[in-house]
TIVOGU-647990 format. One record per residue: residue number from 1; residue in one letter; y, x, z of N, C-alpha, C, CB in turn. Coordinates in Angstrom, 2 decimals. Each point is the difference from the previous one (the first is absolute). Glycine has a CB too. Layout:
<node><kolvex>NUM</kolvex><paba>a</paba><n_y>Y</n_y><n_x>X</n_x><n_z>Z</n_z><ca_y>Y</ca_y><ca_x>X</ca_x><ca_z>Z</ca_z><c_y>Y</c_y><c_x>X</c_x><c_z>Z</c_z><cb_y>Y</cb_y><cb_x>X</cb_x><cb_z>Z</cb_z></node>
...
END
This chain:
<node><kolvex>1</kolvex><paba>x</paba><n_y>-1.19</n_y><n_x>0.82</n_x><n_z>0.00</n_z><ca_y>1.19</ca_y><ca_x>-0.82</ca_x><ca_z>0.00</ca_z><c_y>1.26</c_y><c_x>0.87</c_x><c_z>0.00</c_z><cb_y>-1.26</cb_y><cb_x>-1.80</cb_x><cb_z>1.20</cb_z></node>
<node><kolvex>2</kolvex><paba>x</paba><n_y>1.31</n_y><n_x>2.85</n_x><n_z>-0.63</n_z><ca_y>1.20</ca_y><ca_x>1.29</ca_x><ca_z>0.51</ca_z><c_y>0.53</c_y><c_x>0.30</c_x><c_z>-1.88</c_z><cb_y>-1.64</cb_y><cb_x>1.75</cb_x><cb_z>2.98</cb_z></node>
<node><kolvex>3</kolvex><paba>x</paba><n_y>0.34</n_y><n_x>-1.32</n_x><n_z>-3.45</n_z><ca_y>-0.18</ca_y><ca_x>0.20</ca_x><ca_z>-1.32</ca_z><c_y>1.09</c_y><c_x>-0.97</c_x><c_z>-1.09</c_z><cb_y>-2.65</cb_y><cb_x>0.65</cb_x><cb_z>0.90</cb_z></node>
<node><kolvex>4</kolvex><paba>x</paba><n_y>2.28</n_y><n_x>-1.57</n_x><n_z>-0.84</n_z><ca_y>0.69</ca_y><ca_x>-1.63</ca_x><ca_z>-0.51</ca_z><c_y>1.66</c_y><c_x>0.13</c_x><c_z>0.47</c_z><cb_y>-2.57</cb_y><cb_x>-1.80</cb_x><cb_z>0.62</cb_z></node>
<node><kolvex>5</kolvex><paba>x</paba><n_y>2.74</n_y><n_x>2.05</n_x><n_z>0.57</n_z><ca_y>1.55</ca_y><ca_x>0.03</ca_x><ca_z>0.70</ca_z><c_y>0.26</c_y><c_x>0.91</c_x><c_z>-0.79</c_z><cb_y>0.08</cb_y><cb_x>-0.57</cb_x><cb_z>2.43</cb_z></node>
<node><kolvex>6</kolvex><paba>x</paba><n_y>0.01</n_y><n_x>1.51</n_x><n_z>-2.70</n_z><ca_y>0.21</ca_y><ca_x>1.19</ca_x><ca_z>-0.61</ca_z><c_y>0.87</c_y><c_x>0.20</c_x><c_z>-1.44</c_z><cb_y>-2.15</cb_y><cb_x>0.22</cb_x><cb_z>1.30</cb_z></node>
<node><kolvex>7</kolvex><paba>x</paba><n_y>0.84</n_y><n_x>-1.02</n_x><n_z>-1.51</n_z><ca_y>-0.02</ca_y><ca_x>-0.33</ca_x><ca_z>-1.84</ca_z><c_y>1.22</c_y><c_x>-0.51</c_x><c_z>-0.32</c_z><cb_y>-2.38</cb_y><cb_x>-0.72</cb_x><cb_z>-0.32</cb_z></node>
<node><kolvex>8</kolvex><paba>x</paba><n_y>2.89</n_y><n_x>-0.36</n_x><n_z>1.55</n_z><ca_y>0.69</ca_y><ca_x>-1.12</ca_x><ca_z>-0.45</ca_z><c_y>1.41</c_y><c_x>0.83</c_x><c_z>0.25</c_z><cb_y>-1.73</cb_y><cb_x>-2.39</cb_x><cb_z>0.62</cb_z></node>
<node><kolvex>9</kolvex><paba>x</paba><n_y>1.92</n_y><n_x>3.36</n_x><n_z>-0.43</n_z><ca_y>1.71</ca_y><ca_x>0.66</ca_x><ca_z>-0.21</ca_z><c_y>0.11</c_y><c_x>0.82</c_x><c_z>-0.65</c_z><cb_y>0.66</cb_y><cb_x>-0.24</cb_x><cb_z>1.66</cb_z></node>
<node><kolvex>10</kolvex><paba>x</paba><n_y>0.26</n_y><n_x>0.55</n_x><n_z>-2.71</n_z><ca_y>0.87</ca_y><ca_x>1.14</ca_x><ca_z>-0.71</ca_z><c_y>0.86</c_y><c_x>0.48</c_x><c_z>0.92</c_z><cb_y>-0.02</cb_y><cb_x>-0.90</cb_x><cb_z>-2.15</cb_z></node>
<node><kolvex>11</kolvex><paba>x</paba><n_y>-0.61</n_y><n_x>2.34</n_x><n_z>1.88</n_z><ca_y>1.41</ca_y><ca_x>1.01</ca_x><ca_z>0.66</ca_z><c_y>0.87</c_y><c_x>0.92</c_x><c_z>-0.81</c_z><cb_y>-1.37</cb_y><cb_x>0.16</cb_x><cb_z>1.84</cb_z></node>
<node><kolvex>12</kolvex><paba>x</paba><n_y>2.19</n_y><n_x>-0.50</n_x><n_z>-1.65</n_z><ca_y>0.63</ca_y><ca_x>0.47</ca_x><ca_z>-1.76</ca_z><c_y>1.05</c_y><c_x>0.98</c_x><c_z>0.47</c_z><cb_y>-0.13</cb_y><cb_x>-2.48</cb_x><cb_z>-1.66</cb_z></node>
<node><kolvex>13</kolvex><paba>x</paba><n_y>-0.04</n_y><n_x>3.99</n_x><n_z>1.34</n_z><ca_y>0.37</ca_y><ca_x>1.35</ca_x><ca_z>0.47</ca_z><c_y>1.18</c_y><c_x>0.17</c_x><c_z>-1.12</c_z><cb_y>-2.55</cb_y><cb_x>1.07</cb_x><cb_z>1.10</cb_z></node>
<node><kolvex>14</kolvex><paba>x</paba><n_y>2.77</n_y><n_x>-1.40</n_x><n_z>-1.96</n_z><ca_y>1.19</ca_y><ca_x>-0.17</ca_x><ca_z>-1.08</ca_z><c_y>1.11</c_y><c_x>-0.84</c_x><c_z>0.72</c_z><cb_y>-1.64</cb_y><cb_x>0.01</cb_x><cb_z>-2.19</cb_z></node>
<node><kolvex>15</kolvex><paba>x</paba><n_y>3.01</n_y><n_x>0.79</n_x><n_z>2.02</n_z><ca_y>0.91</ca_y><ca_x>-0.76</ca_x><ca_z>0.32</ca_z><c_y>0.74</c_y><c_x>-1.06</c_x><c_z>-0.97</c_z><cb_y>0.00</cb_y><cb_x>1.85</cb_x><cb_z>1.45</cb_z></node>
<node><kolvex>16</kolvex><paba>x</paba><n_y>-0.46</n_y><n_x>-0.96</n_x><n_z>-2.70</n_z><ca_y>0.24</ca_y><ca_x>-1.07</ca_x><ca_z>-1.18</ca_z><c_y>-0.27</c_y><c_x>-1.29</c_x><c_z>-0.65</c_z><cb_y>0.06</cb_y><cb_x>1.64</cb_x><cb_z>-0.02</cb_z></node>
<node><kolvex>17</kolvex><paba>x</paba><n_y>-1.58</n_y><n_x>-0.73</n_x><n_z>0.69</n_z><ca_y>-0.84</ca_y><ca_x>-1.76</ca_x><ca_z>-0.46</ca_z><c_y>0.38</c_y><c_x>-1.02</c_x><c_z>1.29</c_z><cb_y>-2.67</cb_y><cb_x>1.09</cb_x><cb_z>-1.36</cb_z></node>
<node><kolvex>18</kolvex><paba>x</paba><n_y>3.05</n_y><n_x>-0.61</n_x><n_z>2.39</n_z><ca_y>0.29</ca_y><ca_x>-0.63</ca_x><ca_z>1.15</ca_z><c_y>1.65</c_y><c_x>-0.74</c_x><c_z>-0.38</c_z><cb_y>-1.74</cb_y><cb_x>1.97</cb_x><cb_z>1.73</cb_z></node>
<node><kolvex>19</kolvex><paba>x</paba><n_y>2.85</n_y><n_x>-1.26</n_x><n_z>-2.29</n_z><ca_y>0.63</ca_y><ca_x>-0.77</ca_x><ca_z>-0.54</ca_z><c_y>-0.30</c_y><c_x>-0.95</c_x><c_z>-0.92</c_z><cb_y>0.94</cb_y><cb_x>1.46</cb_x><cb_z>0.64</cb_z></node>
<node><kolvex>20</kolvex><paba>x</paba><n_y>-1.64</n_y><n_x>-0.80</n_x><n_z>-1.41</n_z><ca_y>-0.35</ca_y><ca_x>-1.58</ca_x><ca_z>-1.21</ca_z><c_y>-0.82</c_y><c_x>-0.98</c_x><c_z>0.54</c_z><cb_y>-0.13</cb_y><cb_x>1.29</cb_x><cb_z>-2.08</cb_z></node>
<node><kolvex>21</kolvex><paba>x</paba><n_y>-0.59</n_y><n_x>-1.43</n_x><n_z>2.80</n_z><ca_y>-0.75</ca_y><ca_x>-0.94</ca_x><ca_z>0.98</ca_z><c_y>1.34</c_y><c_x>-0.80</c_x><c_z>0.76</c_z><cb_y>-2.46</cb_y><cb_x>1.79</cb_x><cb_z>0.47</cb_z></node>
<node><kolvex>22</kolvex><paba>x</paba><n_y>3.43</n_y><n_x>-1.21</n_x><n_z>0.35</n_z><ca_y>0.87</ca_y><ca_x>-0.42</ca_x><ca_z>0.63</ca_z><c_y>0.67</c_y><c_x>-1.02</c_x><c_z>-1.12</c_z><cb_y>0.12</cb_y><cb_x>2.16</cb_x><cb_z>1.72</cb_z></node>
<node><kolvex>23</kolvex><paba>x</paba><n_y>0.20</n_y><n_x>-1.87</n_x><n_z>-2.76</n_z><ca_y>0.88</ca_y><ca_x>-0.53</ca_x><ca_z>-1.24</ca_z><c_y>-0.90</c_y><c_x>-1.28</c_x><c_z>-0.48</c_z><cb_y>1.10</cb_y><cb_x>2.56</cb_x><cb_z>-0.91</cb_z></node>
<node><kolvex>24</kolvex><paba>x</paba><n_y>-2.72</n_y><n_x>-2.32</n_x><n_z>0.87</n_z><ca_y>-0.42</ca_y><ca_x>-1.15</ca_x><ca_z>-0.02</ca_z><c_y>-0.01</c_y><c_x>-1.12</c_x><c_z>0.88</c_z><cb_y>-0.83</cb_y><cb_x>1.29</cb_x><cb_z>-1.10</cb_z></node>
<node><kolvex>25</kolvex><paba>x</paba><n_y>1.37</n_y><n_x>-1.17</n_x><n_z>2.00</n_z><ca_y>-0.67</ca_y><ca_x>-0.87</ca_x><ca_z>1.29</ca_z><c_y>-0.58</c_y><c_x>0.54</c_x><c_z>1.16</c_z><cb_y>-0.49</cb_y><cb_x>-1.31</cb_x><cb_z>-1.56</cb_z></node>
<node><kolvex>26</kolvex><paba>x</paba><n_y>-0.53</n_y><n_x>2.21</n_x><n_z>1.07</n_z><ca_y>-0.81</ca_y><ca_x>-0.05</ca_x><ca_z>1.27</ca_z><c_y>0.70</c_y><c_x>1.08</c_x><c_z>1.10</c_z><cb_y>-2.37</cb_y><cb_x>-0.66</cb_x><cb_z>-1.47</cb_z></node>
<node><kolvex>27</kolvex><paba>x</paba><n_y>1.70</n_y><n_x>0.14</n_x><n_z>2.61</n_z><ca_y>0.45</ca_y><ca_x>1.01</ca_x><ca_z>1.23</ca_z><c_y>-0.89</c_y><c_x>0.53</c_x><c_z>0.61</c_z><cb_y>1.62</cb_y><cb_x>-1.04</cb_x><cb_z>0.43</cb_z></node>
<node><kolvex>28</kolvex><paba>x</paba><n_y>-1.30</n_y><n_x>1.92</n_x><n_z>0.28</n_z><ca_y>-1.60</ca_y><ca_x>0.66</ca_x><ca_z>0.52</ca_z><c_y>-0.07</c_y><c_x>-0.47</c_x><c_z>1.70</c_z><cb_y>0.00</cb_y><cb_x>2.66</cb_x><cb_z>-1.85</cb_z></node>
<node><kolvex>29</kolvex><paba>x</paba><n_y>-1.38</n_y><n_x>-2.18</n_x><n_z>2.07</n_z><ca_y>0.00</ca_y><ca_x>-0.85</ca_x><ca_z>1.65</ca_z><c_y>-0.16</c_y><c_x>1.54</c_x><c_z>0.93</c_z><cb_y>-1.70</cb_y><cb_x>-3.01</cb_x><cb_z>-0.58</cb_z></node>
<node><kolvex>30</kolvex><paba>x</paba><n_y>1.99</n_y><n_x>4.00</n_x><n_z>0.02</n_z><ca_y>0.14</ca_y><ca_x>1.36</ca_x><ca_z>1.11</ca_z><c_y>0.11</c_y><c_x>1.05</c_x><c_z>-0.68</c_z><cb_y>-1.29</cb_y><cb_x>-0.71</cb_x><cb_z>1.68</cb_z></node>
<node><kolvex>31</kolvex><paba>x</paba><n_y>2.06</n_y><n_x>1.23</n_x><n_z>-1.13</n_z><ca_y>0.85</ca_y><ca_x>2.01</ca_x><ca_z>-0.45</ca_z><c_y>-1.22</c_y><c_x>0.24</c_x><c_z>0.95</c_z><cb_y>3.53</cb_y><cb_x>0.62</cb_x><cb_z>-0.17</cb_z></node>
<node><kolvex>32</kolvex><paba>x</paba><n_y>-3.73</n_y><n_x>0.71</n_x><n_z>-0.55</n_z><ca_y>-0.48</ca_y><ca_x>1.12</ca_x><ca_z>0.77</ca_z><c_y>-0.28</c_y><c_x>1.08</c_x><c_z>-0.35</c_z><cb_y>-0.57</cb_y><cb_x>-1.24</cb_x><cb_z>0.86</cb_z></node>
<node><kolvex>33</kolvex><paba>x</paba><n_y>-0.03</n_y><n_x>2.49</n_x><n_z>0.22</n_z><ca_y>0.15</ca_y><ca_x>1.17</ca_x><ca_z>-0.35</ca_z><c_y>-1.56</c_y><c_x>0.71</c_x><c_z>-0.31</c_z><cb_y>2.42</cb_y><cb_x>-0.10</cb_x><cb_z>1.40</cb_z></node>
<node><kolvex>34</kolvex><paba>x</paba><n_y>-3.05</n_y><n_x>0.28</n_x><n_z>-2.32</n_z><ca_y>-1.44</ca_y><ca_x>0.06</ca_x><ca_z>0.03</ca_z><c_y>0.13</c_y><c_x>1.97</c_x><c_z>0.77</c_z><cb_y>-1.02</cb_y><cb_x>-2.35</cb_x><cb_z>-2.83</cb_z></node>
<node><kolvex>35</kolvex><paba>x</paba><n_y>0.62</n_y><n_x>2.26</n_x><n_z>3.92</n_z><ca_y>-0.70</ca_y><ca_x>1.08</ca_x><ca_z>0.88</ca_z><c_y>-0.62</c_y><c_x>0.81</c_x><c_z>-0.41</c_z><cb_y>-0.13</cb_y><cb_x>-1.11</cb_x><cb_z>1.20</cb_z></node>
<node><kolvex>36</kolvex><paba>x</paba><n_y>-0.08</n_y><n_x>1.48</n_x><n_z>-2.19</n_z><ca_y>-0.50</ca_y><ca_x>1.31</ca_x><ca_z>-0.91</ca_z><c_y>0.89</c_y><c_x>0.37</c_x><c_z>-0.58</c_z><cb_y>-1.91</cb_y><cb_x>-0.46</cb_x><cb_z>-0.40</cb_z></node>
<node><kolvex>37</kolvex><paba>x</paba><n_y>3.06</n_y><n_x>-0.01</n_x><n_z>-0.44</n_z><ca_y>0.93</ca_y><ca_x>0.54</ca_x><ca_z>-0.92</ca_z><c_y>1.30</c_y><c_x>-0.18</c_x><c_z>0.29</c_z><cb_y>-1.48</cb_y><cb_x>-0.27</cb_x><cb_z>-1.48</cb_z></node>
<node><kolvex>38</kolvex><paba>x</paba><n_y>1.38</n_y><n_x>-0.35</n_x><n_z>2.46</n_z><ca_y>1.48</ca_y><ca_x>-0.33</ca_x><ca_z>0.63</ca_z><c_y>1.12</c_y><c_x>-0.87</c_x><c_z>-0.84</c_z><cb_y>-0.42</cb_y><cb_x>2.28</cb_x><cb_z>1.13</cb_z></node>
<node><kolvex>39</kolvex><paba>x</paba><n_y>-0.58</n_y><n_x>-2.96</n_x><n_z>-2.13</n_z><ca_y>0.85</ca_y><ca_x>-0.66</ca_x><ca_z>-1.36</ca_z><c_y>0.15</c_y><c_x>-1.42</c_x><c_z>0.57</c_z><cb_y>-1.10</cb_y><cb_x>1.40</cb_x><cb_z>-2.29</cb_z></node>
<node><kolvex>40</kolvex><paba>x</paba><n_y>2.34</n_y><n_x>-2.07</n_x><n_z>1.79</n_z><ca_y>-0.06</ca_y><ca_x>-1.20</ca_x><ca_z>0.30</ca_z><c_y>-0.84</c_y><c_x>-1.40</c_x><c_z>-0.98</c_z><cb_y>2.20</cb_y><cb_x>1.30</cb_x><cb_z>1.14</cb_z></node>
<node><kolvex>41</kolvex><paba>x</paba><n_y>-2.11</n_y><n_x>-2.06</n_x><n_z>-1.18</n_z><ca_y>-0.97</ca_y><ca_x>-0.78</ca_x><ca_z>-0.33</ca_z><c_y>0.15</c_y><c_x>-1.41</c_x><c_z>0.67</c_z><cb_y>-1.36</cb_y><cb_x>2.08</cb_x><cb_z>-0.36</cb_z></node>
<node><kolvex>42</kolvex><paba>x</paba><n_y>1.39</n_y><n_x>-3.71</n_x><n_z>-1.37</n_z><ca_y>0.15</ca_y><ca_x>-0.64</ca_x><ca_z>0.83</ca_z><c_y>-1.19</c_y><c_x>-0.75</c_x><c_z>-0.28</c_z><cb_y>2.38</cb_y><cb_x>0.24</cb_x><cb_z>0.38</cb_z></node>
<node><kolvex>43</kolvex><paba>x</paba><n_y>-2.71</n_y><n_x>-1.67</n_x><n_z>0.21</n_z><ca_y>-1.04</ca_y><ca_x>-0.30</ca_x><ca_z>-0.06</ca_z><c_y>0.59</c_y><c_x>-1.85</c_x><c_z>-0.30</c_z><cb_y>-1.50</cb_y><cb_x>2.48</cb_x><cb_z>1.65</cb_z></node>
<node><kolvex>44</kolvex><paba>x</paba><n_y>0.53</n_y><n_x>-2.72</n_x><n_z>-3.02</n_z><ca_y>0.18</ca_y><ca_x>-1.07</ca_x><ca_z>-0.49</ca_z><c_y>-1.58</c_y><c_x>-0.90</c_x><c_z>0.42</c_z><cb_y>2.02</cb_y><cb_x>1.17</cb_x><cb_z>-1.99</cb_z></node>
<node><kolvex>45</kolvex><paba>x</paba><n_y>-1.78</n_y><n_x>-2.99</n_x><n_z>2.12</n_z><ca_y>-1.21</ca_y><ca_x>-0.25</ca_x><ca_z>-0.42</ca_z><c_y>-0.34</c_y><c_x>-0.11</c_x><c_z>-0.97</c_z><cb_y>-0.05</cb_y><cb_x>-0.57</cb_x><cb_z>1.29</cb_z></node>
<node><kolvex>46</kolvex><paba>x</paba><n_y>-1.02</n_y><n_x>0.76</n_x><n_z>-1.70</n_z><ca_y>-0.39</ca_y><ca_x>-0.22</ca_x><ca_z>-1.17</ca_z><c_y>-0.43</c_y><c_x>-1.39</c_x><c_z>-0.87</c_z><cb_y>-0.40</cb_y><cb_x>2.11</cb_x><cb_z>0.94</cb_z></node>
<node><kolvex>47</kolvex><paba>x</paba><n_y>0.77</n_y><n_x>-2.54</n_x><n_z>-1.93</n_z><ca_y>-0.05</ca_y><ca_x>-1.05</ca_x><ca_z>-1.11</ca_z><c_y>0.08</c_y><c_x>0.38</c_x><c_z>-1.50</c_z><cb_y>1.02</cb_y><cb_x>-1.27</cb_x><cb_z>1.71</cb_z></node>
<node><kolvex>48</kolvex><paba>x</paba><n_y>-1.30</n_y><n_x>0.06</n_x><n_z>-2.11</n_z><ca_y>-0.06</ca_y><ca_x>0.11</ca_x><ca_z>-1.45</ca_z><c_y>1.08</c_y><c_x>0.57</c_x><c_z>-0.51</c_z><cb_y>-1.24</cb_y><cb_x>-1.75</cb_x><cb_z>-0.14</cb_z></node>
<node><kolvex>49</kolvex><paba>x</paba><n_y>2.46</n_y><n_x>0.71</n_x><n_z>0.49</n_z><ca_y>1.29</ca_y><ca_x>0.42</ca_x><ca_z>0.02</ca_z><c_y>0.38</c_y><c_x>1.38</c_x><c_z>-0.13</c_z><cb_y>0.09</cb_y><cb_x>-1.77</cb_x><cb_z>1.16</cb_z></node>
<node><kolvex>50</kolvex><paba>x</paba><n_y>-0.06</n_y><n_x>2.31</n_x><n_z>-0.27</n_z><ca_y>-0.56</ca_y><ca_x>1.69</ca_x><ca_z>0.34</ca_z><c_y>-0.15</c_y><c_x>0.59</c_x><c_z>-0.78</c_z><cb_y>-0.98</cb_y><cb_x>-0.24</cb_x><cb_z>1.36</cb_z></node>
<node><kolvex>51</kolvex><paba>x</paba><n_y>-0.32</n_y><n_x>0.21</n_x><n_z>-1.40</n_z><ca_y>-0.87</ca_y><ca_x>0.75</ca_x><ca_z>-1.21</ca_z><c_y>0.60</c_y><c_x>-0.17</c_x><c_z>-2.03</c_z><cb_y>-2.44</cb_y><cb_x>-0.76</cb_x><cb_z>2.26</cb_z></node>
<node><kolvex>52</kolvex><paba>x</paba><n_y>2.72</n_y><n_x>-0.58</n_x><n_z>-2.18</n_z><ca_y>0.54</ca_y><ca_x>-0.20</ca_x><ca_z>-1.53</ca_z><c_y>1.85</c_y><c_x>0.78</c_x><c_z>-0.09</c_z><cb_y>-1.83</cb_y><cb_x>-2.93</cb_x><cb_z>-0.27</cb_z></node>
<node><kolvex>53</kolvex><paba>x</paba><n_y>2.73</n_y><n_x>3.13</n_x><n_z>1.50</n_z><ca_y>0.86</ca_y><ca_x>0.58</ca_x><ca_z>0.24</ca_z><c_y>-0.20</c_y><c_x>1.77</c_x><c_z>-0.07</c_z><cb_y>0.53</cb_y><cb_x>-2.39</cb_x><cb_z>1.19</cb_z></node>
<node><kolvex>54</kolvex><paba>x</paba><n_y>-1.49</n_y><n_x>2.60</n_x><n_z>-0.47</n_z><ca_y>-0.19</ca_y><ca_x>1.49</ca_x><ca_z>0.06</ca_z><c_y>-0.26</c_y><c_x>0.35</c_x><c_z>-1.44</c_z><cb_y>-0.98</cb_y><cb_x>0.14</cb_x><cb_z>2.44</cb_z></node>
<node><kolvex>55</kolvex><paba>x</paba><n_y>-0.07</n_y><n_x>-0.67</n_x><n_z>-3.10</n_z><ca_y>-0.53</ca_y><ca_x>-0.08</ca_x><ca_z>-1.33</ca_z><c_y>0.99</c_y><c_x>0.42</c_x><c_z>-1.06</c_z><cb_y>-1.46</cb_y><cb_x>-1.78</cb_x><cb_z>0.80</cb_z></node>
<node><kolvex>56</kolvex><paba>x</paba><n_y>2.97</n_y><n_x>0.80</n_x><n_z>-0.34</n_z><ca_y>1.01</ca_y><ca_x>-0.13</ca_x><ca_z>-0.80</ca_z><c_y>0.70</c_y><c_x>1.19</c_x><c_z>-0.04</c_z><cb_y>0.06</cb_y><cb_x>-2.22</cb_x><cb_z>0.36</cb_z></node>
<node><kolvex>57</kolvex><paba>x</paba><n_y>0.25</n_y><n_x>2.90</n_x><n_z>0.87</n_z><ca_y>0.51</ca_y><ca_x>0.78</ca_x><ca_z>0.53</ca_z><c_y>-0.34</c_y><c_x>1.50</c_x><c_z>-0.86</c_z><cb_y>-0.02</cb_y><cb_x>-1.71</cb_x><cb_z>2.22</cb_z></node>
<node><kolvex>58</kolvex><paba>x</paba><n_y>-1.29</n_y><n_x>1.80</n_x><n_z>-2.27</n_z><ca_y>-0.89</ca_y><ca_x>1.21</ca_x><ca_z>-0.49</ca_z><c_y>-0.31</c_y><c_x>0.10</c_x><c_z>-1.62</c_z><cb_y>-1.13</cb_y><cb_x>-0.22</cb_x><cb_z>2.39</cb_z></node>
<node><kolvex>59</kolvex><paba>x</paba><n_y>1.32</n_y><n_x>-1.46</n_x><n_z>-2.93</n_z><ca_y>0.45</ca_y><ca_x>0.54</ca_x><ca_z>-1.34</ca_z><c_y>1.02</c_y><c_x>-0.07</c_x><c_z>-0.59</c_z><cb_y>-1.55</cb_y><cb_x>-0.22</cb_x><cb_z>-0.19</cb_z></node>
<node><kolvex>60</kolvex><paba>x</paba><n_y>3.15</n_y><n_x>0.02</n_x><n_z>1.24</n_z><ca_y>1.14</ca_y><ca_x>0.40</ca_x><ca_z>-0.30</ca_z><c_y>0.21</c_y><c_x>1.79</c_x><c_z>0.07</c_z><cb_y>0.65</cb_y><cb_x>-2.60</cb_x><cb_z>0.86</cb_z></node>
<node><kolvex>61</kolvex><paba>x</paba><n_y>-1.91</n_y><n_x>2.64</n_x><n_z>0.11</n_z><ca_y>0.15</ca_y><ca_x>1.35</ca_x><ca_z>0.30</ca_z><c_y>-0.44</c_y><c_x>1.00</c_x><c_z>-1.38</c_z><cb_y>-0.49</cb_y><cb_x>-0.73</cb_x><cb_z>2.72</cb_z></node>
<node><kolvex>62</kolvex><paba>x</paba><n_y>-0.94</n_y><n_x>-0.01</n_x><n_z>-2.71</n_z><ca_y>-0.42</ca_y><ca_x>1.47</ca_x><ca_z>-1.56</ca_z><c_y>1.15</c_y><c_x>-0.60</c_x><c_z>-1.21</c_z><cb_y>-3.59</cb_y><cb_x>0.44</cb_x><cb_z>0.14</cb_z></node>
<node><kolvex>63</kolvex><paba>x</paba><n_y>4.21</n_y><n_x>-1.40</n_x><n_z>-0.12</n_z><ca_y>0.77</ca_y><ca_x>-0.52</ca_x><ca_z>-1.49</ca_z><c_y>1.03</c_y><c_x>0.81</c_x><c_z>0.47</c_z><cb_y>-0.58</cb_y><cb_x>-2.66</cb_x><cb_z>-0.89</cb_z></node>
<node><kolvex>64</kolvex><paba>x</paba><n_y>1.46</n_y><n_x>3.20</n_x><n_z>2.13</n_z><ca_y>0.61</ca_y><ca_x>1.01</ca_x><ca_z>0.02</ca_z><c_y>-0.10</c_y><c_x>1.05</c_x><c_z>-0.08</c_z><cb_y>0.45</cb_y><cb_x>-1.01</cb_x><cb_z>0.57</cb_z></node>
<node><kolvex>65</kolvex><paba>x</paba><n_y>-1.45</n_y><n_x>1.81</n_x><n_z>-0.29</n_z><ca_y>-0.75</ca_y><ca_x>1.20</ca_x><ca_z>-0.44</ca_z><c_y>-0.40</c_y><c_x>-0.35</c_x><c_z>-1.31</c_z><cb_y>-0.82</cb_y><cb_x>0.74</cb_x><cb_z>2.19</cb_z></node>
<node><kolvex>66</kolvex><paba>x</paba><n_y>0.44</n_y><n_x>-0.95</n_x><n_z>-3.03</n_z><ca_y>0.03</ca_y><ca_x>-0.27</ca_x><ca_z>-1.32</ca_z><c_y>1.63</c_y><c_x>0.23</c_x><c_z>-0.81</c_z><cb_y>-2.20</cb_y><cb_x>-1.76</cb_x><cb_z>0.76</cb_z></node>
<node><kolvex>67</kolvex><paba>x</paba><n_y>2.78</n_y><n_x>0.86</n_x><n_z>-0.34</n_z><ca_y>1.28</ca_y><ca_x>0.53</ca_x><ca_z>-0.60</ca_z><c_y>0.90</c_y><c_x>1.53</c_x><c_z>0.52</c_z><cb_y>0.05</cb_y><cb_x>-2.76</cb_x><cb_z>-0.27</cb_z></node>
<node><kolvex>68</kolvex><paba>x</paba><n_y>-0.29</n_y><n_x>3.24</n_x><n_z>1.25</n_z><ca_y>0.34</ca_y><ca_x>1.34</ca_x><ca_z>0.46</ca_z><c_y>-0.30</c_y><c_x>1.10</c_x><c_z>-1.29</c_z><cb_y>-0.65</cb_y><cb_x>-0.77</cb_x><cb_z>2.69</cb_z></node>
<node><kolvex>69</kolvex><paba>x</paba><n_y>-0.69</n_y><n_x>0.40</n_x><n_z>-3.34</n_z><ca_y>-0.91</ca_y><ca_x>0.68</ca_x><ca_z>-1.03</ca_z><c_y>0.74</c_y><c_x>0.81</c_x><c_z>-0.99</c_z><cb_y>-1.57</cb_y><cb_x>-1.83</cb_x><cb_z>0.22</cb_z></node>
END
């Protein structure tokens, strides 16, 4: 079950993608500092929503790397 809890959050270590998430709507439910790298990190739940946003996010991303070319 620990397993399942788990699953169900994005922690999203990009501050960028963390702005474009913000720009969509969503908000996250905790900052934090992951204890190995001392990096911050926030933590989304996870949904469809989510996932079809991040999706979006990552092929704005290579269509910008593409045009850099």
């Amino acid at each position: 079950m620990e397993k399942e809890q788990k699953n169900s959050f994005f922690h999203c270590y990009s501050f960028n993608l963390y702005h474009f998430l913000k720009s969509q709507g969503f908000n996250y439910i905790k900052k934090s500092k992951n204890k190995t790298n001392n990096l911050t990190y926030f933590t989304f739940e996870k949904s469809e929503e989510l996932n079809k946003t991040i999706n979006t996010w990552n092929e704005l991303k290579e269509k910008s790397k593409m045009e850099e070319l």
